[in-house]
N, C-alpha and C positions, 0 to 999 in steps of 0.2 A: 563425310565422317568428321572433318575439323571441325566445320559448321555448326555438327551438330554439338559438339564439345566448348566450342568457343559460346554459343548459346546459355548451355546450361552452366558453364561458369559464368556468366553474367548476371544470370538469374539465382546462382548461390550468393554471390555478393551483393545482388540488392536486396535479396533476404535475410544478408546477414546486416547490410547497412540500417535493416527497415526495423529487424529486432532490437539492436542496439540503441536508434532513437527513441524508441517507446520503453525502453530499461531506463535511460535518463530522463522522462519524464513521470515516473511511476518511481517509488520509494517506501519501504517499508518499515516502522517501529511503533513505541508504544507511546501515550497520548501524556504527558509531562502535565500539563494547563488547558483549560478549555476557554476561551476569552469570548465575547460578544460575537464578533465576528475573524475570530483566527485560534488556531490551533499552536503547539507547541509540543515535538512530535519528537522523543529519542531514541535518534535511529543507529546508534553505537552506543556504548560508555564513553560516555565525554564529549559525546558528539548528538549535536539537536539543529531542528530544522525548524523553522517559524510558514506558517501557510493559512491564505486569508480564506474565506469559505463566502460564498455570495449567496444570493435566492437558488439560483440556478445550481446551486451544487447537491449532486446525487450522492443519497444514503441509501448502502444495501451492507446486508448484512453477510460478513465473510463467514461460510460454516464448512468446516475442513475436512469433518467427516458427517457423512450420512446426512447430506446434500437434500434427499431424495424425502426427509420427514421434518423440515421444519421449512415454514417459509421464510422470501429473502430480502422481507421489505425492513429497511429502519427509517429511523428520522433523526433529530439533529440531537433529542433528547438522550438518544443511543450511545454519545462521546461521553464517556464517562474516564476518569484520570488511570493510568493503569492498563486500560484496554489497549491490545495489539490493531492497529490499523495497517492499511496499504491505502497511500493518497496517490491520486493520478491526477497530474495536472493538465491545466489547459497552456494552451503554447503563450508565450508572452512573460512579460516582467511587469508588477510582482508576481511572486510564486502563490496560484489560487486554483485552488483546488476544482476539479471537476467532480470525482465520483469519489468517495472515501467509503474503502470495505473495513466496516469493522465486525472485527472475531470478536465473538460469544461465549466464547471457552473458558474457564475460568486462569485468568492471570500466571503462571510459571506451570498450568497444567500439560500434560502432553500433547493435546490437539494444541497449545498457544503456539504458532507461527514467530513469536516474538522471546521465543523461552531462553532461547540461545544468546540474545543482548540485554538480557537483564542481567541486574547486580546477581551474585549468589546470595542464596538466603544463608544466613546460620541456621545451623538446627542448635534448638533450646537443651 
């Protein structure tokens, strides 16, 4: 009975160790600049993160709801200024992105992922 308790606490904390590695390298906000080969990415108010993009880096298209009726392929042309991202990096320094999911949603709408760390709009 110990054994088997001492087991499974082990295995909740490498679960929890293994989650929390892939939280820091995964990051999520909205696309500030798009540069040749780097993004500029604001992932707070007042807070921005720079990340370079290679050949190798994978575009798919993040869709929040109703998954199941649009396909999930993008390309580089996809980063457009505005748009909510999620960048997951690859392990290493600098910070270079592996797969970036970018949402299709319209920018402060309710499926935007990123609606929460935007500026508030005025209304006119």
């Amino acid at each position: 009975m110990y054994v088997r308790h001492v087991v499974l606490a082990v295995l909740l904390l490498w679960a929890c160790g293994a989650s929390a590695a892939s939280r820091a390298a995964r990051f999520t906000g909205f696309i500030a600049s798009v540069g040749e080969d780097s993004l500029h990415i604001t992932t707070r108010p007042g807070t921005s993160r720079s990340v370079r993009t290679t050949a190798g880096t994978k575009y798919v298209k993040w869709v929040t709801h109703q998954p199941w009726q649009q396909p999930n392929q993008a390309d580089r042309t996809s980063l457009q200024v505005d748009r909510c991202v999620q960048v997951q990096l690859q392990s290493g320094e600098p910070p270079v992105a592996e797969v970036i999911r970018i949402n299709i949603d319209q920018p402060g709408s309710i499926g935007d992922p990123c609606r929460r760390i935007r500026p508030a709009r005025r209304s006119q």
